[in-house]
C-alpha atoms as an extended CHARMM CRD file, in Angstrom:
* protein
*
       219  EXT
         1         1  UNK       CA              0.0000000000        0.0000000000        0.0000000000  PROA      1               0.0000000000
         2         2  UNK       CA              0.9910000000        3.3190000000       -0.9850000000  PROA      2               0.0000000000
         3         3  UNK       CA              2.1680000000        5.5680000000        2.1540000000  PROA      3               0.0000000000
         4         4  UNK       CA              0.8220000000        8.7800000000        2.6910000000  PROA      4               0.0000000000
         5         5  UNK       CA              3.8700000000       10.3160000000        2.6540000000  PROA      5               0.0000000000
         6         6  UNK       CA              4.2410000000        9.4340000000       -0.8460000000  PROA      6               0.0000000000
         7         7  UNK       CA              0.5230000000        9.8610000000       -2.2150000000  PROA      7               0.0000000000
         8         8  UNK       CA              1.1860000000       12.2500000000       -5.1710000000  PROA      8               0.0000000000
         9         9  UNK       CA             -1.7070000000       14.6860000000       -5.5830000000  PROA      9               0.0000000000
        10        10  UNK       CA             -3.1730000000       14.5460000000       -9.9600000000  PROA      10              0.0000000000
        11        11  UNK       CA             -1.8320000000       18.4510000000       -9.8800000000  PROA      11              0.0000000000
        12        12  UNK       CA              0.5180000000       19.8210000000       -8.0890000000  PROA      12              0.0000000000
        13        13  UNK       CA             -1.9440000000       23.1970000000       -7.5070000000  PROA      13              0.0000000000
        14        14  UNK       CA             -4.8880000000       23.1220000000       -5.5250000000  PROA      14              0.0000000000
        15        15  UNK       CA             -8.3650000000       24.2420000000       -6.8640000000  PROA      15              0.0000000000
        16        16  UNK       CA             -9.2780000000       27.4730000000       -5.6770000000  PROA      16              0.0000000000
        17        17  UNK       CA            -12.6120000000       26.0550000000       -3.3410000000  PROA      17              0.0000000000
        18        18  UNK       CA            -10.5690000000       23.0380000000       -2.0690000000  PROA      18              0.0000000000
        19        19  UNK       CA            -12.2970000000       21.7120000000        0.2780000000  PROA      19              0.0000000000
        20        20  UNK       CA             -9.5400000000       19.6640000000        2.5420000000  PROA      20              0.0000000000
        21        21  UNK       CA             -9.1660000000       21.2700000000        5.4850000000  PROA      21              0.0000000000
        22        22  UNK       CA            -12.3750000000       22.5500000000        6.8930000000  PROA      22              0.0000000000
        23        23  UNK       CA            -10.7270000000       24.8500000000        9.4980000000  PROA      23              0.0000000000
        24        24  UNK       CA             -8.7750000000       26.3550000000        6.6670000000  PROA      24              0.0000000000
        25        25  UNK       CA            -12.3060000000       26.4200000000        4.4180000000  PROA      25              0.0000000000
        26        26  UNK       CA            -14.1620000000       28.3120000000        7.2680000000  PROA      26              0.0000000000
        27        27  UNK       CA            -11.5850000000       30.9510000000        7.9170000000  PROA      27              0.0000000000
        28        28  UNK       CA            -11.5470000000       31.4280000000        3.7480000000  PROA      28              0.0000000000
        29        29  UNK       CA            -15.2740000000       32.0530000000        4.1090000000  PROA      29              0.0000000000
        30        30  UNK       CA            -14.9920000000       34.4440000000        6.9070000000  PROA      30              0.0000000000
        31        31  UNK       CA            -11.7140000000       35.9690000000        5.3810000000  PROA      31              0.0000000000
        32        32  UNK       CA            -14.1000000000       36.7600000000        1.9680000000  PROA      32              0.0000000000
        33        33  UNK       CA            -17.4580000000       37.6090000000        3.4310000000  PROA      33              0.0000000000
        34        34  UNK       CA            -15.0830000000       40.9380000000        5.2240000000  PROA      34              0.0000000000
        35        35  UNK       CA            -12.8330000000       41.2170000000        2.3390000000  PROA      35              0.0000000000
        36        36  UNK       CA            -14.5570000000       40.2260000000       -0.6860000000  PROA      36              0.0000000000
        37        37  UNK       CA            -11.8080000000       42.0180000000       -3.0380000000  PROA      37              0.0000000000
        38        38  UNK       CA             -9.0430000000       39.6420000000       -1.3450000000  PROA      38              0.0000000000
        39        39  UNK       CA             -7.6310000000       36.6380000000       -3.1040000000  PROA      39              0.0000000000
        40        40  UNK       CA             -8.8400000000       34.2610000000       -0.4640000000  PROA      40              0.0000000000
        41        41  UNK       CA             -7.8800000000       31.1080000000       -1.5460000000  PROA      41              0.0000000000
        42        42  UNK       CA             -4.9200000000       28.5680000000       -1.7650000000  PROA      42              0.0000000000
        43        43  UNK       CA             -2.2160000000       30.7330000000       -3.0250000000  PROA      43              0.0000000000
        44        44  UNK       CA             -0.2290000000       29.0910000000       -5.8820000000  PROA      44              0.0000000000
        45        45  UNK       CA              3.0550000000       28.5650000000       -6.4690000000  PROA      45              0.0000000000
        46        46  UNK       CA              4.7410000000       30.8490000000       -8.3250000000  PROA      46              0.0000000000
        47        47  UNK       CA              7.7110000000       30.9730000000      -10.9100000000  PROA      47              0.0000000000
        48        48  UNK       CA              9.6120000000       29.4730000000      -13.5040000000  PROA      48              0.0000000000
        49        49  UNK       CA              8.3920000000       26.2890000000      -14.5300000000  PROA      49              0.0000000000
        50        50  UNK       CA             11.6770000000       24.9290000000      -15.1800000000  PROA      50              0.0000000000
        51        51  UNK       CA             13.2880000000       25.9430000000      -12.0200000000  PROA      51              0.0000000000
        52        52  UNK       CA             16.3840000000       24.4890000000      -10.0230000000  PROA      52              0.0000000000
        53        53  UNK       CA             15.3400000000       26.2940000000       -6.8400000000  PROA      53              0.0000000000
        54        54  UNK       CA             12.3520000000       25.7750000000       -5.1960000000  PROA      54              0.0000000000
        55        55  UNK       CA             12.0180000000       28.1390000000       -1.8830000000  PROA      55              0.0000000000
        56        56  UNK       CA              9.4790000000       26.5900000000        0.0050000000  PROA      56              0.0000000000
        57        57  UNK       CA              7.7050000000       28.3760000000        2.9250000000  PROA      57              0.0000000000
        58        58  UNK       CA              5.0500000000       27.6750000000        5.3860000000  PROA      58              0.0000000000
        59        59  UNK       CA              1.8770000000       29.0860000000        4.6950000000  PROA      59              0.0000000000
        60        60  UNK       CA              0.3960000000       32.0940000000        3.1690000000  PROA      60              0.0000000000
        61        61  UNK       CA              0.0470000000       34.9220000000        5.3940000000  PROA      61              0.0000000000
        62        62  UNK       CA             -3.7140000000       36.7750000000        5.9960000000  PROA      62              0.0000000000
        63        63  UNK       CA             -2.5790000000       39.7320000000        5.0560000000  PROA      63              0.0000000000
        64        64  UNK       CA              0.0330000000       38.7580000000        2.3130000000  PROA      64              0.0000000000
        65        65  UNK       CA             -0.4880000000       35.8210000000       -0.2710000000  PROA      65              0.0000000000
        66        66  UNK       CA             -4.1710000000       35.0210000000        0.9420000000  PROA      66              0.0000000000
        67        67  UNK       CA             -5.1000000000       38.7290000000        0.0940000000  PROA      67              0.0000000000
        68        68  UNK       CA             -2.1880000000       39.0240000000       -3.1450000000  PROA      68              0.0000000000
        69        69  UNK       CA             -3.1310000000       35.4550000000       -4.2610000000  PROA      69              0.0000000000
        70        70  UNK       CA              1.3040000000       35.5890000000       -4.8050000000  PROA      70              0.0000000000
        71        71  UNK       CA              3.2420000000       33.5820000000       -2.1330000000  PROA      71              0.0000000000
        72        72  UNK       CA              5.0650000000       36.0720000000        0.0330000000  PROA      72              0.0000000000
        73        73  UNK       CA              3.7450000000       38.8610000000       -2.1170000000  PROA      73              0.0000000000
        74        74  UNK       CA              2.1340000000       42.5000000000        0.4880000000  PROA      74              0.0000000000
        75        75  UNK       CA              3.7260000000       40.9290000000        3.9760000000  PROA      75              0.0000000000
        76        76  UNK       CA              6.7060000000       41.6490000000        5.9910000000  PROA      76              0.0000000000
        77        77  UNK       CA              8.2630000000       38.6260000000        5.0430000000  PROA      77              0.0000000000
        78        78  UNK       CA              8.2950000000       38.8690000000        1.4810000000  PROA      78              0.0000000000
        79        79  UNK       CA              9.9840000000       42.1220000000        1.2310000000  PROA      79              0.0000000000
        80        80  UNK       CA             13.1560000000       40.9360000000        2.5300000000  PROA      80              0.0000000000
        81        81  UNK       CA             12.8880000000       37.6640000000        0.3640000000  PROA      81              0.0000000000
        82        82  UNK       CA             12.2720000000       39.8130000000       -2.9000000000  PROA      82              0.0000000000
        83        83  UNK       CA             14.9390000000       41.8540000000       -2.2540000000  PROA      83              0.0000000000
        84        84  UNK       CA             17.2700000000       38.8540000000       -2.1930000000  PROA      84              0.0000000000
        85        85  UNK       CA             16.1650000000       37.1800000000       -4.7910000000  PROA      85              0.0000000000
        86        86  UNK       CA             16.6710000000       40.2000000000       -7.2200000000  PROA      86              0.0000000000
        87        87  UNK       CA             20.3870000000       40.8660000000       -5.3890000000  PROA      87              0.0000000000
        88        88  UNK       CA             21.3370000000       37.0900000000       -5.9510000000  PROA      88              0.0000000000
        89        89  UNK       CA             19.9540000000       36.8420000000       -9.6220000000  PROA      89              0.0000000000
        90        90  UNK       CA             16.7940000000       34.7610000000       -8.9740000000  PROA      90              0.0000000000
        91        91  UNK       CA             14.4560000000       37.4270000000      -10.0210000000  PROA      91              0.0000000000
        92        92  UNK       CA             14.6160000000       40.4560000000      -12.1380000000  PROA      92              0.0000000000
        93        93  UNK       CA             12.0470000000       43.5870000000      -12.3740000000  PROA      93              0.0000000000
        94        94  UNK       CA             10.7690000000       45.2990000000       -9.3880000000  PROA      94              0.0000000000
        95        95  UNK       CA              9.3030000000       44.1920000000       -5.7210000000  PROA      95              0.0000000000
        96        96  UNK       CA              6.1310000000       46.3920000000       -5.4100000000  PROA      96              0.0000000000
        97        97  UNK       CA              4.3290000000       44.3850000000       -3.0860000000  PROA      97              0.0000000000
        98        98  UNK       CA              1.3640000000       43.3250000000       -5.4260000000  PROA      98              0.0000000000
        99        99  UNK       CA              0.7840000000       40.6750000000       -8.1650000000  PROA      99              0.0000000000
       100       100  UNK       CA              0.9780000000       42.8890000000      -11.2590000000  PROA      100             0.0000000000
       101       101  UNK       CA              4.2280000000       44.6990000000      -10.1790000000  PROA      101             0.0000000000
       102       102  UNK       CA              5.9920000000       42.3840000000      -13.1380000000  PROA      102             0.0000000000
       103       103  UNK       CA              8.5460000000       40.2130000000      -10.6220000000  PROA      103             0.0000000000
       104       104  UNK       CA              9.8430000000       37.9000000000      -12.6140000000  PROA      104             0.0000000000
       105       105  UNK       CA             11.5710000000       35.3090000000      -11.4020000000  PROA      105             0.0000000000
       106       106  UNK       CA             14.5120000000       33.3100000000      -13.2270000000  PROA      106             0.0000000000
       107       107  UNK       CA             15.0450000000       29.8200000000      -12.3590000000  PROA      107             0.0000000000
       108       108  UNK       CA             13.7640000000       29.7730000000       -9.1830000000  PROA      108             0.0000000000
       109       109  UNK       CA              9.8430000000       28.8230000000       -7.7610000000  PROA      109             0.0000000000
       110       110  UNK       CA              8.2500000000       29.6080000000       -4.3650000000  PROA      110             0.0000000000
       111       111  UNK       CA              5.5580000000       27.3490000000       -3.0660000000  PROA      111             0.0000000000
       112       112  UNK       CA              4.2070000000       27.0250000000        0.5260000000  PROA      112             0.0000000000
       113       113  UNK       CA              3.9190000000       23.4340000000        2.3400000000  PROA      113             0.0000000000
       114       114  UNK       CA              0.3820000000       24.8780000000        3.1940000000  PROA      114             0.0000000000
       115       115  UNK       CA             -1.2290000000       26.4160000000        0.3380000000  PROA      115             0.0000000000
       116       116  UNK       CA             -3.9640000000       28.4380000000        2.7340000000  PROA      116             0.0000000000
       117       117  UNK       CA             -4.1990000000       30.8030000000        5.2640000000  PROA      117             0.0000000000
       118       118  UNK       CA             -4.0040000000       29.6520000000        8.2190000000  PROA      118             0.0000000000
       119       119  UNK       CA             -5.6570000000       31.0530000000       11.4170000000  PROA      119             0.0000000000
       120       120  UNK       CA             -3.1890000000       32.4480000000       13.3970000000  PROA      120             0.0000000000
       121       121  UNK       CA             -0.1750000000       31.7520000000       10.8930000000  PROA      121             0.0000000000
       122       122  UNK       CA             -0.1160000000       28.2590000000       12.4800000000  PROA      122             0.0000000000
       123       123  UNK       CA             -1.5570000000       25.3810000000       10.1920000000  PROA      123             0.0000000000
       124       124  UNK       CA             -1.9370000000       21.7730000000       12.4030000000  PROA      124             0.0000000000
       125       125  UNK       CA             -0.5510000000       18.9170000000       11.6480000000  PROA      125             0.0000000000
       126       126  UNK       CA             -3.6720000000       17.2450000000       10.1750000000  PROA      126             0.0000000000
       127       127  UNK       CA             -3.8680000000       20.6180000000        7.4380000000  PROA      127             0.0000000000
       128       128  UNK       CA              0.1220000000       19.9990000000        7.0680000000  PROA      128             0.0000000000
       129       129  UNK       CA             -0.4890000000       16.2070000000        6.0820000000  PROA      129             0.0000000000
       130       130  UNK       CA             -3.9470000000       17.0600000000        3.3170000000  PROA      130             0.0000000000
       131       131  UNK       CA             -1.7940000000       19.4460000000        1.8330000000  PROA      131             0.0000000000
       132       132  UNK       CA              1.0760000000       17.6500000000        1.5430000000  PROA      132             0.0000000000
       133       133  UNK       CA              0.1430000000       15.5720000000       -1.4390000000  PROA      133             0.0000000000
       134       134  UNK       CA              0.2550000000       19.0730000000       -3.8380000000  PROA      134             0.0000000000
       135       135  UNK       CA              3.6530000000       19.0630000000       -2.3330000000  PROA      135             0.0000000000
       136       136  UNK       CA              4.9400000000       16.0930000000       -3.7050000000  PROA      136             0.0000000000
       137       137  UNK       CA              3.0580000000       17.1110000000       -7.2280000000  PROA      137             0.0000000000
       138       138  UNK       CA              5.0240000000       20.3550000000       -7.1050000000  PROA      138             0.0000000000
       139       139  UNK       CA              8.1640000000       18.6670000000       -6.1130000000  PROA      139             0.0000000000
       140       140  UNK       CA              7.3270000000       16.2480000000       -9.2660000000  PROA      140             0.0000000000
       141       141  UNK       CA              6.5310000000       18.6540000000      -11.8380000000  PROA      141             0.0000000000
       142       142  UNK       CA             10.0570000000       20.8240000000      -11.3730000000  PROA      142             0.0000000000
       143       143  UNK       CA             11.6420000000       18.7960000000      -13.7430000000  PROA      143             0.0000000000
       144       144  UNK       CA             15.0200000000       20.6340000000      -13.3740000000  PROA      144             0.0000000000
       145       145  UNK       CA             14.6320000000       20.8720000000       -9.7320000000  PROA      145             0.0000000000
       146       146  UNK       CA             18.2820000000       20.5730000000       -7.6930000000  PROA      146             0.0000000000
       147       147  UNK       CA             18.1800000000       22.5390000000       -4.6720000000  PROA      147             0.0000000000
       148       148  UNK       CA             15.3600000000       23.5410000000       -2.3600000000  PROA      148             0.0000000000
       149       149  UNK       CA             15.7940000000       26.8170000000        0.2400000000  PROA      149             0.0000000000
       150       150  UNK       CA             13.3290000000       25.7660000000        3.3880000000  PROA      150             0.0000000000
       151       151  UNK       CA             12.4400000000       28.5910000000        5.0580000000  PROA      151             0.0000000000
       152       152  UNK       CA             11.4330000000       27.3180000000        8.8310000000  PROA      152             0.0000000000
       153       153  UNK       CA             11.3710000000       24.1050000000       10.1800000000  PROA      153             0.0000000000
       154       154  UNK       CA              8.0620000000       23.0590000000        9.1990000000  PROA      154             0.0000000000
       155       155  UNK       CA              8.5850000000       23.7670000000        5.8020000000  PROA      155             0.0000000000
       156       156  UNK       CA             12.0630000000       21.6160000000        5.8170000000  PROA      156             0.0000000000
       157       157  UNK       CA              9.7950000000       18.5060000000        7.6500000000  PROA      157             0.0000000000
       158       158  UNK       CA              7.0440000000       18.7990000000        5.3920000000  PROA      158             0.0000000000
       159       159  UNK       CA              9.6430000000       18.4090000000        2.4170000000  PROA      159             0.0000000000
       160       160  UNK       CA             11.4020000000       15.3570000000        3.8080000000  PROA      160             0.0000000000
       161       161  UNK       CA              7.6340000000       14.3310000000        4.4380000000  PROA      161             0.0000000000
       162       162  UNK       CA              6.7300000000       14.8410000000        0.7970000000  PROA      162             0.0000000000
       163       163  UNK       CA              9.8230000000       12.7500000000       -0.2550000000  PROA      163             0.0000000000
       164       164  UNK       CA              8.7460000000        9.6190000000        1.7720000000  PROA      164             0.0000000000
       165       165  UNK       CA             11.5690000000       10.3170000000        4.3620000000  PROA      165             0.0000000000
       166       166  UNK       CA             11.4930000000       10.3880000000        8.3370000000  PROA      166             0.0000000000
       167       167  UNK       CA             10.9620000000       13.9610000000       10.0180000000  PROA      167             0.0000000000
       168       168  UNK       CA             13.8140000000       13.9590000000       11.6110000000  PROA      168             0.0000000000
       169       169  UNK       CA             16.2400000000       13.4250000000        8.6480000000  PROA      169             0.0000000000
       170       170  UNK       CA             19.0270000000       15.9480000000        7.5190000000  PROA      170             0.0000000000
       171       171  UNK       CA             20.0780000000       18.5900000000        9.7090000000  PROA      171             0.0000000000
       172       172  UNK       CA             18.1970000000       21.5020000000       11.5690000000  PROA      172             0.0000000000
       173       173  UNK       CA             19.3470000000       24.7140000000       12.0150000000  PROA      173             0.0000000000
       174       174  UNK       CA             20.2760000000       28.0570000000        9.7090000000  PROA      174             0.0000000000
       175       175  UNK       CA             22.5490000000       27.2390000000        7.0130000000  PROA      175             0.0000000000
       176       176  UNK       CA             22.6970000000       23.4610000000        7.6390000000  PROA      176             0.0000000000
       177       177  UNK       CA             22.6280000000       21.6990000000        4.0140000000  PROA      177             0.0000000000
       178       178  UNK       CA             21.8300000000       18.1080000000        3.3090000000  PROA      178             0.0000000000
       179       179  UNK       CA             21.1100000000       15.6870000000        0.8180000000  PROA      179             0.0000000000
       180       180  UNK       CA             17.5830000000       14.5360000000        0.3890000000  PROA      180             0.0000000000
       181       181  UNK       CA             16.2860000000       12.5390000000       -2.1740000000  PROA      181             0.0000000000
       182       182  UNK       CA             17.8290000000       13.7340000000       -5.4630000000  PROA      182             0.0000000000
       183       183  UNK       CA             17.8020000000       17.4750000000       -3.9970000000  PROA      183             0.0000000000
       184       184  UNK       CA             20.4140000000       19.1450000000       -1.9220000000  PROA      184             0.0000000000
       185       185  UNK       CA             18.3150000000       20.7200000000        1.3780000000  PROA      185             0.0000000000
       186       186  UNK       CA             19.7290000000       24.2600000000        2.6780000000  PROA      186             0.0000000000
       187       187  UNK       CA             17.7420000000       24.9420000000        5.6790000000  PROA      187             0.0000000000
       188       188  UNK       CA             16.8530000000       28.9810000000        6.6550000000  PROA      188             0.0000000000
       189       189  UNK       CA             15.5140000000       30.5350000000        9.5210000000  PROA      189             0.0000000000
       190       190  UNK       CA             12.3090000000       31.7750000000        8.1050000000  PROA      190             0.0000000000
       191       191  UNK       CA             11.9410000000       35.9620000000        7.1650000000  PROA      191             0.0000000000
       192       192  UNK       CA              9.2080000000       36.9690000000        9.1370000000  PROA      192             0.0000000000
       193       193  UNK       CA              9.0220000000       40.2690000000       11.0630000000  PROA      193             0.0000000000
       194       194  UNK       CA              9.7050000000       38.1090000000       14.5070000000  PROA      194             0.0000000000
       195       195  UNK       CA             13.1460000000       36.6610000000       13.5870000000  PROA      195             0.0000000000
       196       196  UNK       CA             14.7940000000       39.4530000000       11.3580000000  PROA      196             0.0000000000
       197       197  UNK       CA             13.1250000000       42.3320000000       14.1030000000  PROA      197             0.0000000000
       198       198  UNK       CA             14.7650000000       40.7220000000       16.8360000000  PROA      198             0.0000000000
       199       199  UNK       CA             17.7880000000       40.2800000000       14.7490000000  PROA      199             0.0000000000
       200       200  UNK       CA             17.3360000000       36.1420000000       14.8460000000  PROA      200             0.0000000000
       201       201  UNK       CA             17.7600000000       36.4820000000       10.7470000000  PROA      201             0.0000000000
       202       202  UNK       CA             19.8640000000       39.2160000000        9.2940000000  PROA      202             0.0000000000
       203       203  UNK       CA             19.6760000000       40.4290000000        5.8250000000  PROA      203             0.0000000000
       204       204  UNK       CA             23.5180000000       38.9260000000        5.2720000000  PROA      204             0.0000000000
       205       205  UNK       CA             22.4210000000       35.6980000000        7.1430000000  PROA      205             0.0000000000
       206       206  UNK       CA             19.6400000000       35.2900000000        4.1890000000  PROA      206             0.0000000000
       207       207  UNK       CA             21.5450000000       36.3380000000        1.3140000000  PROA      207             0.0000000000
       208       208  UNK       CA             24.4460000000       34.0100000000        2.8210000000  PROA      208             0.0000000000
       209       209  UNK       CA             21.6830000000       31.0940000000        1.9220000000  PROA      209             0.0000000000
       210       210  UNK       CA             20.7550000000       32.2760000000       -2.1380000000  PROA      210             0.0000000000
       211       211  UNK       CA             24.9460000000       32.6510000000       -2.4850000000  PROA      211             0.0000000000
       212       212  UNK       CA             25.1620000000       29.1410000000       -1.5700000000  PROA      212             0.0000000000
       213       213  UNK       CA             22.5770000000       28.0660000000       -3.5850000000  PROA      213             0.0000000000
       214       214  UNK       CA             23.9310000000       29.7710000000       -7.0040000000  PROA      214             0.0000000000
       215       215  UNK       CA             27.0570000000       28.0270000000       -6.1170000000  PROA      215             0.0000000000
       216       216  UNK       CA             25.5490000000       24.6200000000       -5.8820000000  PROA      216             0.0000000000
       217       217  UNK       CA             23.9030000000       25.5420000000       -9.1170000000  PROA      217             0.0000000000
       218       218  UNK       CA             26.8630000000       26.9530000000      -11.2940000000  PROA      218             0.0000000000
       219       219  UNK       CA             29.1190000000       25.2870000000      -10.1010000000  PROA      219             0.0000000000
């Protein structure tokens, strides 16, 4: 039998009304019925289709993807992972905070482990594991795919997760690299406004992470 850990999802995007997770369903309804203008639904990946980075984060932010309908895209968080991006040469154009700013970004994708909002900022365990199929799709459907950039803990456990390895594999902690699967692993503290306010995550810290990854890349 199949495990869960490596049940493949048919697309490696959610539908916008999926209906998997009905905490995450009823705080999409009540999300909309204030904001009706707002995205408000699984936030999808976004990038180049050919990628060899993946940067894989949590989960969309209220405020951020779930209102952009762009991962990272109007929250703290996403500013500081823009900017490196563009100073490391995985995206070119202009950060502006919104969808239609025309971000591109060049050889690299950005997915979430959690593709809604969570209440809170904190998806359980149970939302982690119905999600975690699309995962696996995405992980599938980067056909180029060498290096992934977690961003958090969760993110890197969902990953090994998605991969039909244990939890606990690889190596914790900022800048720890590993081997997983056919993809080398570098993990990240993740850029929210907690760790780079109280100076957990520094700008140079982050960038340190994209350097290494171009390296692993080109060699």
């Amino acid at each position: 039998m199949t495990s869960p850990a490596l049940t493949v999802a048919a697309t490696p995007e959610p539908g916008r009304e999926c209906d998997r997770c009905p905490r995450l369903v009823a705080y999409r309804k009540e999300n909309r019925s204030q904001y009706p203008d707002w995205w408000n639904g699984p936030a999808p990946s976004f990038g180049d289709a050919e990628a060899r980075l993946l940067v894989l984060g949590l989960a969309p932010g209220r405020t951020g993807a779930n209102r952009t309908g762009r991962p990272f895209t109007g929250d703290h968080a996403g500013v500081l992972l823009f900017q490196t991006l563009l100073a490391t040469g995985f995206a070119r154009g202009r950060y502006d905070a919104r969808p239609d700013d025309g971000l591109i970004l060049i050889d690299c994708m950005i997915s979430n482990a959690v593709r809604c909002a969570p209440p809170g900022n904190k998806p359980e365990t149970s939302e982690e594991a119905a999600c975690r199929p699309f995962l696996a799709a995405r992980l599938a459907a980067l056909p180029r795919l060498e290096v992934v950039v977690t961003l958090g803990d969760v993110a890197r456990r969902n990953l090994l997760r998605a991969l039909g390895l244990a939890a606990s594999a690889g190596v914790s902690g900022h800048g720890a690299e590993f081997q997983a699967g056919p993809y080398t692993v570098l993990n990240s503290y993740h850029c929210s406004r907690l760790n780079t306010n109280t100076g957990r995550l520094t700008p140079e810290m982050f960038e340190a992470v994209f350097h290494r990854a171009r390296t692993l890349l080109d060699g």
